[in-house]
Chimera marker file (.cmm) of the C-alpha trace (Angstrom):
<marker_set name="trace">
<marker id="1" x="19.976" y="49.136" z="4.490" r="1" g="1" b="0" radius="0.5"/>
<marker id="2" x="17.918" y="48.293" z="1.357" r="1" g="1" b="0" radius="0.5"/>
<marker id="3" x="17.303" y="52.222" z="1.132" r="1" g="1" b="0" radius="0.5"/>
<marker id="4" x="21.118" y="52.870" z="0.878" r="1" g="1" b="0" radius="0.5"/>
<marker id="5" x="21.384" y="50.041" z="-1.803" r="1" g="1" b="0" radius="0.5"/>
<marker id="6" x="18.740" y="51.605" z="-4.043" r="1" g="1" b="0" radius="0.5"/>
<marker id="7" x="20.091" y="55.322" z="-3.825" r="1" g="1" b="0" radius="0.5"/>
<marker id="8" x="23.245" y="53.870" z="-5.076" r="1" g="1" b="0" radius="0.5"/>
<marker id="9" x="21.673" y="52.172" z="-7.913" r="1" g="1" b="0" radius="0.5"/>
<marker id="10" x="20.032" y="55.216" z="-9.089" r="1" g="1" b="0" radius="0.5"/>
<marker id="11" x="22.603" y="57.277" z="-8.388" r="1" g="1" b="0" radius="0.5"/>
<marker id="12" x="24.505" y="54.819" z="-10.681" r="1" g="1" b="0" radius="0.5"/>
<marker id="13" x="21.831" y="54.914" z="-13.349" r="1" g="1" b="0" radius="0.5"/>
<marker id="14" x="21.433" y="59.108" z="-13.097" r="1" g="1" b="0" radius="0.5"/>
<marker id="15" x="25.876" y="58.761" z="-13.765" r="1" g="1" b="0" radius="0.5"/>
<marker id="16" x="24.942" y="56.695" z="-16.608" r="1" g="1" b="0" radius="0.5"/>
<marker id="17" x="22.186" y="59.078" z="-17.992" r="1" g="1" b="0" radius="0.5"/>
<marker id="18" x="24.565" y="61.983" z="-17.322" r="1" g="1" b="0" radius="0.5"/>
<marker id="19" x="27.192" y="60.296" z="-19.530" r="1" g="1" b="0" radius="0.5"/>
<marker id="20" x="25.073" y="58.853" z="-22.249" r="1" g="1" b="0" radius="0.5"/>
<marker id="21" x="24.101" y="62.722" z="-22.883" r="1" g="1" b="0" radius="0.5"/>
<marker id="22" x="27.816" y="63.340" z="-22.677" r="1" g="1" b="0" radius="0.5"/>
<marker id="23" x="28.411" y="61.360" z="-25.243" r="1" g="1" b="0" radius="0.5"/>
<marker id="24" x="25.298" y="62.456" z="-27.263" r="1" g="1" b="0" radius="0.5"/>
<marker id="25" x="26.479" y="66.252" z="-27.135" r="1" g="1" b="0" radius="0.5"/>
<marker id="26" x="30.383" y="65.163" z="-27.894" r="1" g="1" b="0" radius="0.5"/>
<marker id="27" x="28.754" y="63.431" z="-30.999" r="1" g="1" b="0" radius="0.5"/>
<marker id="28" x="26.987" y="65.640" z="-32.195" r="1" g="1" b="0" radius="0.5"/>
<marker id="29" x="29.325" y="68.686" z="-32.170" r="1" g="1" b="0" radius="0.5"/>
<marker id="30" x="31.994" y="65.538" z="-33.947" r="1" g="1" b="0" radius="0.5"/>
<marker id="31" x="29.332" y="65.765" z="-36.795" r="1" g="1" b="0" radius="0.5"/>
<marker id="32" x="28.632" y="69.542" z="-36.922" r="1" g="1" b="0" radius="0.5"/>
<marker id="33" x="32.499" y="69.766" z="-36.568" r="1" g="1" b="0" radius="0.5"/>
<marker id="34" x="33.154" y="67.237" z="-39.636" r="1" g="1" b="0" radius="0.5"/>
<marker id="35" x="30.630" y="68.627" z="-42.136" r="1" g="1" b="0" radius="0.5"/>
<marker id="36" x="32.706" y="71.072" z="-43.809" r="1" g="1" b="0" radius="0.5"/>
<marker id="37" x="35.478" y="69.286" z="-44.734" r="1" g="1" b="0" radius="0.5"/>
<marker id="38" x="32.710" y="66.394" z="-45.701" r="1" g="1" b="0" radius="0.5"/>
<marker id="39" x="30.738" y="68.780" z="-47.987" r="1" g="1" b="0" radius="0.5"/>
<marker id="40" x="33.844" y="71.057" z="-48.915" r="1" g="1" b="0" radius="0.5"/>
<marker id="41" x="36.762" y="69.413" z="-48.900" r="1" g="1" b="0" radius="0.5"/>
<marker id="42" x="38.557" y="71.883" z="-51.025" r="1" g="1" b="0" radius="0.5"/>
<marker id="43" x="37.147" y="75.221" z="-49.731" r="1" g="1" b="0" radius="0.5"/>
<marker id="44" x="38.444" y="74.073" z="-46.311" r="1" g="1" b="0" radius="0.5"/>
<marker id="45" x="41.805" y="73.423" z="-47.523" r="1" g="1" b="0" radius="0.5"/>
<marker id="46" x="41.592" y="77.128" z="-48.647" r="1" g="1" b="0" radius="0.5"/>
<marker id="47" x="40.376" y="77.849" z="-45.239" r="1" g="1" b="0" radius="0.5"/>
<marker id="48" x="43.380" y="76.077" z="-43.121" r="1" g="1" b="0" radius="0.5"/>
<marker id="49" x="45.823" y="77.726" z="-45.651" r="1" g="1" b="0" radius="0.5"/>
<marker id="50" x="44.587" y="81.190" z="-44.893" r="1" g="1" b="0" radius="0.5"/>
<marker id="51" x="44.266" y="80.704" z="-41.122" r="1" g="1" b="0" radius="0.5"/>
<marker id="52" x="47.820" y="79.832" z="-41.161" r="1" g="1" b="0" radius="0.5"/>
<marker id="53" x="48.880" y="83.613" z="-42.044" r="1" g="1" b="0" radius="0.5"/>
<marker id="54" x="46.928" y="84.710" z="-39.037" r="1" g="1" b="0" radius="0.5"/>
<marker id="55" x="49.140" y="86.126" z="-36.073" r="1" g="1" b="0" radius="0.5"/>
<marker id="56" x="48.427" y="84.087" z="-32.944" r="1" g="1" b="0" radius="0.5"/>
<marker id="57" x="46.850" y="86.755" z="-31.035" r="1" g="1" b="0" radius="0.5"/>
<marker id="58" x="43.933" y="87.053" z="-32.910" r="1" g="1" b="0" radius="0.5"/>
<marker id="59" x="43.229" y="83.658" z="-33.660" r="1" g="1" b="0" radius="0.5"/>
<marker id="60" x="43.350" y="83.482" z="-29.396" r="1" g="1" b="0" radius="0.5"/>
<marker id="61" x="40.268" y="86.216" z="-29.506" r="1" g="1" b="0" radius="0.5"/>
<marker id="62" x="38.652" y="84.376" z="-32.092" r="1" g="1" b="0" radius="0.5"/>
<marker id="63" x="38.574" y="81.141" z="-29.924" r="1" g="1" b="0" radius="0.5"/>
<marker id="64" x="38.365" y="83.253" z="-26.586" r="1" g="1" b="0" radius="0.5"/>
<marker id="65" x="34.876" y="84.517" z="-28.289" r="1" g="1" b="0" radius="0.5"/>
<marker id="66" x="33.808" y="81.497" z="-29.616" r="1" g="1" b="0" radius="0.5"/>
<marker id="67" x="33.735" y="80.037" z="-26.217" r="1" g="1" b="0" radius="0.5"/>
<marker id="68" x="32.458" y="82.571" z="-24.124" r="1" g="1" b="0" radius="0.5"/>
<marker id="69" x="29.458" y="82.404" z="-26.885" r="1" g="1" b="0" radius="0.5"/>
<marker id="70" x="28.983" y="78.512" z="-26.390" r="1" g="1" b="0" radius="0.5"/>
<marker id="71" x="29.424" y="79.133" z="-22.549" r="1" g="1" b="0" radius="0.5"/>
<marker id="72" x="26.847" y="82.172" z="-22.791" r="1" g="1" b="0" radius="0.5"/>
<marker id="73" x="24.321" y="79.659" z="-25.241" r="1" g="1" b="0" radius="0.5"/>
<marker id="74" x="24.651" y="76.391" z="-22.442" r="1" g="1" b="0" radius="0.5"/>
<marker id="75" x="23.799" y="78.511" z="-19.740" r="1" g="1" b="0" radius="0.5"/>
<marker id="76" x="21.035" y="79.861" z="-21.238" r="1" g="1" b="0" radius="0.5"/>
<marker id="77" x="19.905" y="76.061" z="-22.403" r="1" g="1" b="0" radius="0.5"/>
<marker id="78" x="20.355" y="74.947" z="-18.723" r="1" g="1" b="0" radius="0.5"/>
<marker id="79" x="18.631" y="77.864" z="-17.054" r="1" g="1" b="0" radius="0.5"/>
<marker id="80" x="15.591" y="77.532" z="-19.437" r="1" g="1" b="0" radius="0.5"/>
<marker id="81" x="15.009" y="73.510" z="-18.086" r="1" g="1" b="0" radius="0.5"/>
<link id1="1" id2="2" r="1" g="1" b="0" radius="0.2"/>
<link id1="2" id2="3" r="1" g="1" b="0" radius="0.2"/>
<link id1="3" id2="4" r="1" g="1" b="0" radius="0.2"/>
<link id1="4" id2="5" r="1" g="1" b="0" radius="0.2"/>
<link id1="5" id2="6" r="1" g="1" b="0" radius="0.2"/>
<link id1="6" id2="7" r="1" g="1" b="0" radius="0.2"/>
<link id1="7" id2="8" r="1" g="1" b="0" radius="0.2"/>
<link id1="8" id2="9" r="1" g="1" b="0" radius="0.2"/>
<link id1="9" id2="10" r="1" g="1" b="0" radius="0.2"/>
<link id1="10" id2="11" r="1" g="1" b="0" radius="0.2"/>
<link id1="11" id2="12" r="1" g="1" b="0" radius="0.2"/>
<link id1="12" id2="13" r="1" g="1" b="0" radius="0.2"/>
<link id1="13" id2="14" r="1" g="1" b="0" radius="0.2"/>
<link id1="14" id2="15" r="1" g="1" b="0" radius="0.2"/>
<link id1="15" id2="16" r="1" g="1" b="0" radius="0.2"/>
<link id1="16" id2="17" r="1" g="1" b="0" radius="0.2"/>
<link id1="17" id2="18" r="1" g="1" b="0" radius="0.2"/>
<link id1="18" id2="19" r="1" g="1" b="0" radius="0.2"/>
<link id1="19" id2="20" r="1" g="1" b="0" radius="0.2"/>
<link id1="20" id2="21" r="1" g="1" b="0" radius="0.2"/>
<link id1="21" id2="22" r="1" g="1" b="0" radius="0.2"/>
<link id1="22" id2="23" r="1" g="1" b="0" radius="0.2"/>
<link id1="23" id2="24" r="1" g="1" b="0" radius="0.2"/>
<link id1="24" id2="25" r="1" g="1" b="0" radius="0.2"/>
<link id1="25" id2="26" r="1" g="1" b="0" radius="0.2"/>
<link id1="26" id2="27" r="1" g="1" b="0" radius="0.2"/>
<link id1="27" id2="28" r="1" g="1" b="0" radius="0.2"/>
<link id1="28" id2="29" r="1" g="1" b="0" radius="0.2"/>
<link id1="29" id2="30" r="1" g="1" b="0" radius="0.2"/>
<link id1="30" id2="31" r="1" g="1" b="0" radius="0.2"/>
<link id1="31" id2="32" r="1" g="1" b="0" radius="0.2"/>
<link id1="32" id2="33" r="1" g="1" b="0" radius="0.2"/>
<link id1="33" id2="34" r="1" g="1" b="0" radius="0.2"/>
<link id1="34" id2="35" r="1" g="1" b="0" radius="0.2"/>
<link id1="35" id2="36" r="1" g="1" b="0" radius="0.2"/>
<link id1="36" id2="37" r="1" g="1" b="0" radius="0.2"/>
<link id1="37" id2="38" r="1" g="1" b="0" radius="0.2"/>
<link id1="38" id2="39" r="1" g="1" b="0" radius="0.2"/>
<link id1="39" id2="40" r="1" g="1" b="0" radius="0.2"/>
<link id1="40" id2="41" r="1" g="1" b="0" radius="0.2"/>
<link id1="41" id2="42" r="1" g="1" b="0" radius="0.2"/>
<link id1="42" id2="43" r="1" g="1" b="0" radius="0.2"/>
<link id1="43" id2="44" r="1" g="1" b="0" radius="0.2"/>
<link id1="44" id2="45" r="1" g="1" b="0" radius="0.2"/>
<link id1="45" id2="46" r="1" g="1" b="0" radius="0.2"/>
<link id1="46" id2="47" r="1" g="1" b="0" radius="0.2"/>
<link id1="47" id2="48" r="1" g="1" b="0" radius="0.2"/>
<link id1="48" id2="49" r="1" g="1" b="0" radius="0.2"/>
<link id1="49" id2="50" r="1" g="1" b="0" radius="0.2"/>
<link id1="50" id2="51" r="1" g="1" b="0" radius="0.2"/>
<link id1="51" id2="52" r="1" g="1" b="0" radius="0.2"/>
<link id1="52" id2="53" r="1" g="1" b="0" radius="0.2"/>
<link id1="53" id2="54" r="1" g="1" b="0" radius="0.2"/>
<link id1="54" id2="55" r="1" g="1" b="0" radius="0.2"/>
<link id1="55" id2="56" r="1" g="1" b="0" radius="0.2"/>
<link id1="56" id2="57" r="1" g="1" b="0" radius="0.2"/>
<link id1="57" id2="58" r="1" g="1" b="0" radius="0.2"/>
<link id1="58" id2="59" r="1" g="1" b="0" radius="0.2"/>
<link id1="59" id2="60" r="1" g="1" b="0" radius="0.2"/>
<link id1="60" id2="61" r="1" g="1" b="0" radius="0.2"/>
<link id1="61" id2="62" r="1" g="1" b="0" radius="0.2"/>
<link id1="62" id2="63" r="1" g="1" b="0" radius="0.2"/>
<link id1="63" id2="64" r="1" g="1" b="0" radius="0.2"/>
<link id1="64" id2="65" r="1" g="1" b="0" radius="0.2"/>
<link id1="65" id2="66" r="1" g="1" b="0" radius="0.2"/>
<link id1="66" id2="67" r="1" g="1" b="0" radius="0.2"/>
<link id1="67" id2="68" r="1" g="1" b="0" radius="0.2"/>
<link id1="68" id2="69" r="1" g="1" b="0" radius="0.2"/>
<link id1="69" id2="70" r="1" g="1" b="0" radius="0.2"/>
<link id1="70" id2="71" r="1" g="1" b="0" radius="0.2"/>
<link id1="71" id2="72" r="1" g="1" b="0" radius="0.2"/>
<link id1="72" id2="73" r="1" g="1" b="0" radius="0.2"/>
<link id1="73" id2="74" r="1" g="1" b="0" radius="0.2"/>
<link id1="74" id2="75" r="1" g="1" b="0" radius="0.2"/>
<link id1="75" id2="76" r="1" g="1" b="0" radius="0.2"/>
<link id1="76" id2="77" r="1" g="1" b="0" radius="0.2"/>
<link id1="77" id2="78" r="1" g="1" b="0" radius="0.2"/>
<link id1="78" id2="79" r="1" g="1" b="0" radius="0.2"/>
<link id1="79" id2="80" r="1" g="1" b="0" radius="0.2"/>
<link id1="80" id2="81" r="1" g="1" b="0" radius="0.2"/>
</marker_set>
């Protein structure tokens, strides 16, 4: 019985490692996600203005690439450790 008690404590602590990197990664992509409109506040606005004359469609394959790239670069990360 004591077995069972301690796999569920460390499954509980490997839950709580899982989300602390969670957090860590959401964090971090907040910063890289904030820095241009920290550093260049106007250019940005110039940015969102121009993106706004873009048809849907290719603001879709724009984000459709973008993630397929991040999926591409995590797998990668994860098959490397």
């Amino acid at each position: 019985m004591m077995a069972a008690v301690k796999a569920g404590i460390g499954s509980r602590n490997k839950d709580a490692g899982n989300m602390k990197f969670f957090l860590c990664v959401m964090g971090m992509v907040m910063i890289i996600e904030g820095l241009p409109y920290f550093a260049f506040p106007s250019k940005m606005k110039e940015w969102v203005l121009m993106m706004t004359g873009i048809d849907d469609a290719s603001l879709r394959k724009f984000g459709l690439v973008f993630m397929a790239a991040g999926l591409i670069i995590v797998y990668l990360a994860m098959k490397g450790s």
